[in-house]
Backbone atoms as SQL, in Angstrom:
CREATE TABLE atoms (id INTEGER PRIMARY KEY, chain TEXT, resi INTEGER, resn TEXT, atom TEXT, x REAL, y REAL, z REAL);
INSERT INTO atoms VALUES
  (1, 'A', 1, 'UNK', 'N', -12.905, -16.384, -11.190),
  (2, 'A', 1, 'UNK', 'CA', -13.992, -15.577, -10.676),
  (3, 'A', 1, 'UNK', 'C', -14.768, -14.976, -11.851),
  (4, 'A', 2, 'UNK', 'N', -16.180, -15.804, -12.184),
  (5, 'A', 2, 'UNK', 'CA', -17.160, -14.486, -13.142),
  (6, 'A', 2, 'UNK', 'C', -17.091, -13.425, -12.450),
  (7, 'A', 3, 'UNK', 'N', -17.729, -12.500, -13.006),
  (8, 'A', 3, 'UNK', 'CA', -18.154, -11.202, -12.240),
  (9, 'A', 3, 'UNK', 'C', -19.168, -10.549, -13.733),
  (10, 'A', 4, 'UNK', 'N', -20.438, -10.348, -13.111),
  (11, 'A', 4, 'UNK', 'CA', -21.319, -10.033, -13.752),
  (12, 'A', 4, 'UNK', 'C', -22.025, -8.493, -13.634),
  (13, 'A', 5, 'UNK', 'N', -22.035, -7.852, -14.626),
  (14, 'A', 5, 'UNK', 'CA', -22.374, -6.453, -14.687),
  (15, 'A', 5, 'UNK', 'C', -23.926, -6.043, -15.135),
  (16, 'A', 6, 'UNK', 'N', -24.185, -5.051, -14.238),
  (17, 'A', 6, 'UNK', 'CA', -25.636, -4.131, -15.298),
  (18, 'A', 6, 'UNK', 'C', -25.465, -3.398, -16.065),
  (19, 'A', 7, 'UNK', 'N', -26.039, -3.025, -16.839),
  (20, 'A', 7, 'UNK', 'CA', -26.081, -1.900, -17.666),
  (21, 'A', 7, 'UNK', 'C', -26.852, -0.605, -17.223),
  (22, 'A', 8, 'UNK', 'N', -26.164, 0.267, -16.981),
  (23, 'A', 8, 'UNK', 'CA', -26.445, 1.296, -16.504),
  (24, 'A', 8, 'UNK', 'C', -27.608, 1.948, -16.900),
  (25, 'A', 9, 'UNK', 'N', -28.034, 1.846, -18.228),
  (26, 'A', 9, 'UNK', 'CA', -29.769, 2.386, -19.013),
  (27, 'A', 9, 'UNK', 'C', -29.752, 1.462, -19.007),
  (28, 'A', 10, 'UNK', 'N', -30.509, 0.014, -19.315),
  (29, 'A', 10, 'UNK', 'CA', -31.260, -0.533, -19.816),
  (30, 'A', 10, 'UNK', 'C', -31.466, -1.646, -18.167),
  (31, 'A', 11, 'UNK', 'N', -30.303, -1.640, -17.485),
  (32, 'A', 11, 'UNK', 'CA', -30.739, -2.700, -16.520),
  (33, 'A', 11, 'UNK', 'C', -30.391, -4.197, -16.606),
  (34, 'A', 12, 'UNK', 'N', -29.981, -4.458, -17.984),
  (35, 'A', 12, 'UNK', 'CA', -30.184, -5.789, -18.406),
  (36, 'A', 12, 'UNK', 'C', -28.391, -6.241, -17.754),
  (37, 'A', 13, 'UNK', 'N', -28.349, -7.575, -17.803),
  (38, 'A', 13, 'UNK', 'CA', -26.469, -7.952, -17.672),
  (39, 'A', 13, 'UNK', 'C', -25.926, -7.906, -18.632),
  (40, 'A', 14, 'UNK', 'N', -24.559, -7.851, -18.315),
  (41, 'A', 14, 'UNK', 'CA', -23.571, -7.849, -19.404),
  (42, 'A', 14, 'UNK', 'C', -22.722, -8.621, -19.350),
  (43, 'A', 15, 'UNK', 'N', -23.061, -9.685, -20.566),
  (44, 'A', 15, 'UNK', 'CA', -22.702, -10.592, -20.635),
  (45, 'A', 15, 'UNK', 'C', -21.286, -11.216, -21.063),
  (46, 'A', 16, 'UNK', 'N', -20.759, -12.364, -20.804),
  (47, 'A', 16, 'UNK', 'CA', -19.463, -12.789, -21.146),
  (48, 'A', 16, 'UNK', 'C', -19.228, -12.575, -23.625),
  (49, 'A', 17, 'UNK', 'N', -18.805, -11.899, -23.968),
  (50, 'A', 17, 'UNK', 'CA', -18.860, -11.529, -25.251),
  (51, 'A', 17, 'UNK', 'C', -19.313, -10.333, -25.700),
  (52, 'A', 18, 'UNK', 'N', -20.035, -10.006, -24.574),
  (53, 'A', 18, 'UNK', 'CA', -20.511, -8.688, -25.298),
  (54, 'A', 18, 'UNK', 'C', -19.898, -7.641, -24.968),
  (55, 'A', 19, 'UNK', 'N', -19.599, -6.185, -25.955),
  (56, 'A', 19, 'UNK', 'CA', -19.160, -5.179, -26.038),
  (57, 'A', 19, 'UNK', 'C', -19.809, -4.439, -24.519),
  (58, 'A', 20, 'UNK', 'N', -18.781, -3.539, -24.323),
  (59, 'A', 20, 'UNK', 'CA', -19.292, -2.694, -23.132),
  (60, 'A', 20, 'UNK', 'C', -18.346, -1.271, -23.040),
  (61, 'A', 21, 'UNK', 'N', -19.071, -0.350, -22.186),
  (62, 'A', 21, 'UNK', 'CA', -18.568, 0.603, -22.069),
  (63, 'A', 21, 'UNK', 'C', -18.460, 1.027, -20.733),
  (64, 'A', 22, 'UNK', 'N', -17.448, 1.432, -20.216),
  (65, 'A', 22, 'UNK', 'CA', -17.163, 1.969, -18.422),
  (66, 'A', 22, 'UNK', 'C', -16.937, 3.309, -18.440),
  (67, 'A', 23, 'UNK', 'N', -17.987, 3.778, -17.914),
  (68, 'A', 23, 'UNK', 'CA', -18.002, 5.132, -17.148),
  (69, 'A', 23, 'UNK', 'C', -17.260, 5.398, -15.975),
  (70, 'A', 24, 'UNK', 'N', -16.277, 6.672, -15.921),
  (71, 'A', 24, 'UNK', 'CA', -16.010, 6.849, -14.406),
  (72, 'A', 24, 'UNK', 'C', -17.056, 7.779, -13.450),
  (73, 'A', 25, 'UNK', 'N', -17.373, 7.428, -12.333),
  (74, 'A', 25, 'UNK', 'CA', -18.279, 8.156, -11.907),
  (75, 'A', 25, 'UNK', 'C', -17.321, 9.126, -10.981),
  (76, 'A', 26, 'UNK', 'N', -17.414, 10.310, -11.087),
  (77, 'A', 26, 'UNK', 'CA', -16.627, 11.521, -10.344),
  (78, 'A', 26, 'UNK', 'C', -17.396, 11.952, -8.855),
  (79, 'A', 27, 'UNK', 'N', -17.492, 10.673, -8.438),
  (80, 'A', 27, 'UNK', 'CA', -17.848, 11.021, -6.304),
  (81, 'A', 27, 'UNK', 'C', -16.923, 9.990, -5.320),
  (82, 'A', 28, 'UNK', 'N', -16.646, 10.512, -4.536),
  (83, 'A', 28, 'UNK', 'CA', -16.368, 9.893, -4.047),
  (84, 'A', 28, 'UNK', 'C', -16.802, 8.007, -3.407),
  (85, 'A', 29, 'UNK', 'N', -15.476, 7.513, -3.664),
  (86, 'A', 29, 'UNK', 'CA', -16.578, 5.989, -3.304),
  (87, 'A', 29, 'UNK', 'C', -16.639, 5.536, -1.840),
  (88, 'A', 30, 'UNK', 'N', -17.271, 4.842, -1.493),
  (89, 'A', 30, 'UNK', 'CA', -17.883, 4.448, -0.424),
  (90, 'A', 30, 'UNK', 'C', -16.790, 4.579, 0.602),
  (91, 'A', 31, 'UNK', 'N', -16.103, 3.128, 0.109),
  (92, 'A', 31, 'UNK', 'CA', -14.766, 2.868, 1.115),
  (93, 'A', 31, 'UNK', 'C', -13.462, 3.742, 0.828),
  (94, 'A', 32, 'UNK', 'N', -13.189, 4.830, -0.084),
  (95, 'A', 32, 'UNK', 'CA', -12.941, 5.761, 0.168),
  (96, 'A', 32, 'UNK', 'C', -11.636, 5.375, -1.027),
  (97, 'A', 33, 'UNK', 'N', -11.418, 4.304, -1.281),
  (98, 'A', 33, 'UNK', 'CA', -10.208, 3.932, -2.135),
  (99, 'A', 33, 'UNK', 'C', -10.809, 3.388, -3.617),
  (100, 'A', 34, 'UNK', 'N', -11.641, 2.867, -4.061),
  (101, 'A', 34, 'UNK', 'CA', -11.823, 2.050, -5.436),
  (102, 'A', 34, 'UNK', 'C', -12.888, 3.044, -6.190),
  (103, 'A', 35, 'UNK', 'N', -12.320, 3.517, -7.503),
  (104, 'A', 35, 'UNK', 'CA', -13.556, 4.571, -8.143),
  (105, 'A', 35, 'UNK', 'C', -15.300, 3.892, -8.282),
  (106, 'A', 36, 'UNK', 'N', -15.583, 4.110, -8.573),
  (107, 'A', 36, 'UNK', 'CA', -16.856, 3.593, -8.987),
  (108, 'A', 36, 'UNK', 'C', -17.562, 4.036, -10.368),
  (109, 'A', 37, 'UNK', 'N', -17.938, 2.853, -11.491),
  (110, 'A', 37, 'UNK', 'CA', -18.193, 2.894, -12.584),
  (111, 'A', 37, 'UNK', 'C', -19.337, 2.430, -13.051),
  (112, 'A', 38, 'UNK', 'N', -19.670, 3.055, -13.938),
  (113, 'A', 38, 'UNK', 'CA', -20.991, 2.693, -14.865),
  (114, 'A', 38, 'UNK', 'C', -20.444, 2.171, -15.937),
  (115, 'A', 39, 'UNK', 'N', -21.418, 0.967, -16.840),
  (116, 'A', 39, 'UNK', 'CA', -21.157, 0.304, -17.840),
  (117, 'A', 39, 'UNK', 'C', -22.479, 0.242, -18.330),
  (118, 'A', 40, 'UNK', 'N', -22.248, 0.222, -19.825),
  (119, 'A', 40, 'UNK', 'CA', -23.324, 0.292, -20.527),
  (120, 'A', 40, 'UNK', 'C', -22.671, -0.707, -22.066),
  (121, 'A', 41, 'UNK', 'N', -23.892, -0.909, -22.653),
  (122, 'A', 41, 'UNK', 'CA', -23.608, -2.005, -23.937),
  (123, 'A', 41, 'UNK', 'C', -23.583, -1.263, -24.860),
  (124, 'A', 42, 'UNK', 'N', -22.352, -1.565, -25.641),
  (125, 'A', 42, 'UNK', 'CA', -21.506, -0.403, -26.432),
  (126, 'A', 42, 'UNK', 'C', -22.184, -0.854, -28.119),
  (127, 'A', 43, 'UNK', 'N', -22.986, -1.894, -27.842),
  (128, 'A', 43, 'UNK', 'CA', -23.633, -1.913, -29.381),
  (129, 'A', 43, 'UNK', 'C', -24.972, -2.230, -29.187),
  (130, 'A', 44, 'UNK', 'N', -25.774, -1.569, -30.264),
  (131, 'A', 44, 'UNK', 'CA', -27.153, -2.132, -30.216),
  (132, 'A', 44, 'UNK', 'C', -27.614, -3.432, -30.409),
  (133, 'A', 45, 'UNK', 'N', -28.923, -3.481, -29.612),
  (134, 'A', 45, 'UNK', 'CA', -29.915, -4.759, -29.843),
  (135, 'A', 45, 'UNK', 'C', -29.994, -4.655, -31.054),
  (136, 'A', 46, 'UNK', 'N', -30.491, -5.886, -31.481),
  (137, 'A', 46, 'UNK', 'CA', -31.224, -6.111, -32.733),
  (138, 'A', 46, 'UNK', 'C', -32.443, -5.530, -32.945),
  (139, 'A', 47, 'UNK', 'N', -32.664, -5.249, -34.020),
  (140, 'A', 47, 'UNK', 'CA', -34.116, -3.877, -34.330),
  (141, 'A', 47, 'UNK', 'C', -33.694, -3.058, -33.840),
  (142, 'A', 48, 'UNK', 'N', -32.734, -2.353, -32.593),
  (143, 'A', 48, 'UNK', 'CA', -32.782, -0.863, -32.433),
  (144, 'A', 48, 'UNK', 'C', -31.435, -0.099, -32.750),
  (145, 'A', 49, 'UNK', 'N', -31.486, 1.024, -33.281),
  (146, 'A', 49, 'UNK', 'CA', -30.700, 1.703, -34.388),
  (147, 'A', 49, 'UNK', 'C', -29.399, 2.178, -32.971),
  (148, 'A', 50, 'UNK', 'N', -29.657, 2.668, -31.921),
  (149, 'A', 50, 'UNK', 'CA', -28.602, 2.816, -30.590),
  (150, 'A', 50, 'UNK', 'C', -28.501, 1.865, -29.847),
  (151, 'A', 51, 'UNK', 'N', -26.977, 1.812, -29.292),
  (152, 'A', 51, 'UNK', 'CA', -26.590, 0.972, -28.191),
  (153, 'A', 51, 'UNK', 'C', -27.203, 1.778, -27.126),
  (154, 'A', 52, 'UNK', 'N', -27.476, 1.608, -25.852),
  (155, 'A', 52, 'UNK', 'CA', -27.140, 1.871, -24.891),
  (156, 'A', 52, 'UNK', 'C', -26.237, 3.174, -24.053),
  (157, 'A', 53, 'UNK', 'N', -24.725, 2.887, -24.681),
  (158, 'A', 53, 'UNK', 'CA', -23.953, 3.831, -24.562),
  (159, 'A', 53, 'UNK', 'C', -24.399, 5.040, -25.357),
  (160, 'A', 54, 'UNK', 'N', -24.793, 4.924, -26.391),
  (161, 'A', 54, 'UNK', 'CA', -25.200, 6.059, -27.111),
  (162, 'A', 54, 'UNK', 'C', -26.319, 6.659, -26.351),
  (163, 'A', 55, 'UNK', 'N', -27.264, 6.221, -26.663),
  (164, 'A', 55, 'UNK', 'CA', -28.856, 6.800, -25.858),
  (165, 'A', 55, 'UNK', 'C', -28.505, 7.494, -24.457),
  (166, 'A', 56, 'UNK', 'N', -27.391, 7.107, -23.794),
  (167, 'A', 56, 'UNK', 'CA', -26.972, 7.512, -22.432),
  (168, 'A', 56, 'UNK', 'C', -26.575, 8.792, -22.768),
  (169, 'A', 57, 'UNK', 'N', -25.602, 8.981, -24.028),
  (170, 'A', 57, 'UNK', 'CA', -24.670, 10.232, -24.192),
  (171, 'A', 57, 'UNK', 'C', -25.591, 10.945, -24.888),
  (172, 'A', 58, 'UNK', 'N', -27.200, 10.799, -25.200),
  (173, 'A', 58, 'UNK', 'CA', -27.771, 11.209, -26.054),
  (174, 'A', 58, 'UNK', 'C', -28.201, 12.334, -24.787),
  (175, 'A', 59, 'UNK', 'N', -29.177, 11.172, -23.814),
  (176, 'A', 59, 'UNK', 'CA', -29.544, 11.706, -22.600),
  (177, 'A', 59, 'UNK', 'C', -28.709, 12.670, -22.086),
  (178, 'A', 60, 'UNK', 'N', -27.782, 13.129, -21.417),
  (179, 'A', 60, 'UNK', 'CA', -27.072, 13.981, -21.330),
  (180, 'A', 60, 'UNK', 'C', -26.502, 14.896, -21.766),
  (181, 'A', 61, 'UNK', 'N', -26.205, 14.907, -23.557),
  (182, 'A', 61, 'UNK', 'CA', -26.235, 16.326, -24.099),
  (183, 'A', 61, 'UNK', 'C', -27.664, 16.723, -24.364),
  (184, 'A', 62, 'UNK', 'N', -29.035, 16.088, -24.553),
  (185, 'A', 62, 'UNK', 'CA', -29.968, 16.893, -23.835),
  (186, 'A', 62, 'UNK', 'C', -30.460, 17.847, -22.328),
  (187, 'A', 63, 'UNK', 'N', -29.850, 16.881, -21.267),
  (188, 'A', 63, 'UNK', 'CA', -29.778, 17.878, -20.347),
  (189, 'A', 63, 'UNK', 'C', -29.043, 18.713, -20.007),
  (190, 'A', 64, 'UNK', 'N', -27.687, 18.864, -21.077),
  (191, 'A', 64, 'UNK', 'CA', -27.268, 19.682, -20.801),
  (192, 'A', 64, 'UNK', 'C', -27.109, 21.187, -21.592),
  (193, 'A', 65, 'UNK', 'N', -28.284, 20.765, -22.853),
  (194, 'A', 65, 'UNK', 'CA', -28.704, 21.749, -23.753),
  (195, 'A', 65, 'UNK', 'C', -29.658, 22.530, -22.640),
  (196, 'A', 66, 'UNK', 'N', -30.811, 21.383, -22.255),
  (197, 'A', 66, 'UNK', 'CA', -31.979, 22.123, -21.505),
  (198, 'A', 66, 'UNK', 'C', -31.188, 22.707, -19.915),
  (199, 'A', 67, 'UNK', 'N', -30.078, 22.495, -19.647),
  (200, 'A', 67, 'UNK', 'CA', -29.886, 23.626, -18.122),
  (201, 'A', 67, 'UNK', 'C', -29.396, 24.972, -18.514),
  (202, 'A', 68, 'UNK', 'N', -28.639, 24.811, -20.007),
  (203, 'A', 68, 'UNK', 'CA', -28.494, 25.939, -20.653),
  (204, 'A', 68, 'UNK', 'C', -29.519, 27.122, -21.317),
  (205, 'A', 69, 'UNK', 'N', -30.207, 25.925, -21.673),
  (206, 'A', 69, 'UNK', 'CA', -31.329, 27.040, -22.290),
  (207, 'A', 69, 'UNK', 'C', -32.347, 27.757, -21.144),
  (208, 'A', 70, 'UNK', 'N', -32.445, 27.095, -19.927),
  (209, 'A', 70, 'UNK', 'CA', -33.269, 28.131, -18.536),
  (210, 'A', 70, 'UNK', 'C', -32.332, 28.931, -17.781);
């Protein structure tokens, strides 16, 4: 069985070789038994200085500077 993933920022798949990263998501899941996860590409494209995973964790200690600071 493939089984083929998105990337949680960028959208793109994640492919058979490439690095990745799994998020647990903390809600409840649908059918009430299997967690549910985010994955993101744990290394950068070519030309850009962040993976994915990073820019994600970037995104989020910004919002969580800015709920602090109002």
């Amino acid at each position: 069985m493939i089984v083929h993933w998105e990337c949680a920022h960028c959208k793109s798949s994640i492919v058979s070789g490439q690095r990745w990263v799994r998020e647990k998501i903390y809600e409840p899941a649908p059918n009430g038994r299997e967690p549910n996860y985010n994955r993101y590409h744990s290394e950068p494209f070519a030309g850009q200085e962040e993976s994915c995973w990073e820019k994600h964790q970037m995104q989020q200690e910004l919002a969580r500077i800015r709920s602090h600071a109002a």
